[in-house]
matplotlib code that plots the C-alpha trace (Angstrom):
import matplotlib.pyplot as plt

x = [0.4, 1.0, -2.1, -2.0, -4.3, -7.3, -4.9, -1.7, -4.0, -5.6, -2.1, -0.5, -3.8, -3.7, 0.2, -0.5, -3.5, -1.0, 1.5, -1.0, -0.7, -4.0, -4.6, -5.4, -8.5, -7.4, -6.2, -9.0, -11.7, -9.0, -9.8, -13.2, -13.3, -11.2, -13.5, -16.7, -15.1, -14.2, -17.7, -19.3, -16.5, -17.1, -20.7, -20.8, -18.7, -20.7, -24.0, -22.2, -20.9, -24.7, -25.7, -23.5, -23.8, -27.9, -28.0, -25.3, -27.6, -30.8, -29.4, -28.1, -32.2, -33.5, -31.3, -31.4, -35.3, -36.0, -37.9, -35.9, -38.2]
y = [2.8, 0.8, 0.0, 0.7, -1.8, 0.6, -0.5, 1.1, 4.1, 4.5, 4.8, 7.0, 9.4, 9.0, 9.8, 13.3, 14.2, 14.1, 16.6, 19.3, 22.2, 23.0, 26.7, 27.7, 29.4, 32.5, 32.4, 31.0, 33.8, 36.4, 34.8, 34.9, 38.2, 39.1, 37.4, 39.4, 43.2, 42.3, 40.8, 44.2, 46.3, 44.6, 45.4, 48.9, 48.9, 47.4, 49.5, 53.0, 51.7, 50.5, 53.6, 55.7, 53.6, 53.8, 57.6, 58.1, 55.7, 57.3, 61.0, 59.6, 57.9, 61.2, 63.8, 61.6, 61.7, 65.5, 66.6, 69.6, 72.6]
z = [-49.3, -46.1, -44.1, -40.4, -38.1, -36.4, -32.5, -34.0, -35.5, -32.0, -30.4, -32.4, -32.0, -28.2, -28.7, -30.9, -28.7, -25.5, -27.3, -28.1, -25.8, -24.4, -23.5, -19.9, -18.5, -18.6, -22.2, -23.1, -21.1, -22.7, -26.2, -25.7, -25.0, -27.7, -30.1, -28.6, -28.7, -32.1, -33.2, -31.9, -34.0, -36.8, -36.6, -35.9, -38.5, -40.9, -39.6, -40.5, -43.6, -44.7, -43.3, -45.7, -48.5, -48.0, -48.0, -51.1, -53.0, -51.8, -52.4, -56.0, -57.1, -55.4, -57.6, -60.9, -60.8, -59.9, -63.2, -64.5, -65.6]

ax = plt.figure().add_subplot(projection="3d")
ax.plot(x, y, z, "-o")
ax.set_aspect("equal")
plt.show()
C-alpha cells in the first residue's frame, strides 16, 4: 500500500470537505424538530407500554398468590 505524504492527504481532505453538501437553516431547524416530536413519541410510547406491562405483571403476582379456601 502506497503511502501518501500528510500535504497530499491534507488536500485531498480539503478537496472532499468542499464537495459535501451542507444542509441549510431551515432543513436543519426542520430536522431538529423532527428529531424532538419523535423523542417525545417514543416516550409516551414507552410510558404506556411500561404502564401495561407493570399492571399485567402486577395483576398476574396478585392472582397467583390469592390463597384458595
Amino acid at each position: 500500500m502506497a503511502r501518501t505524504s500528510p500535504i497530499k492527504f491534507l488536500q485531498e481532505v480539503r478537496a472532499e470537505g468542499q464537495k459535501v453538501t451542507w444542509p441549510t437553516r431551515r432543513e436543519t431547524a426542520i430536522t431538529t424538530l423532527m428529531v424532538f416530536i419523535m423523542t417525545a413519541a417514543a416516550s409516551i410510547f414507552f410510558l404506556f407500554s411500561d404502564m401495561i406491562i407493570r399492571w399485567v405483571i402486577t395483576f398476574i403476582i396478585g392472582w397467583s398468590g390469592t390463597p384458595t379456601g
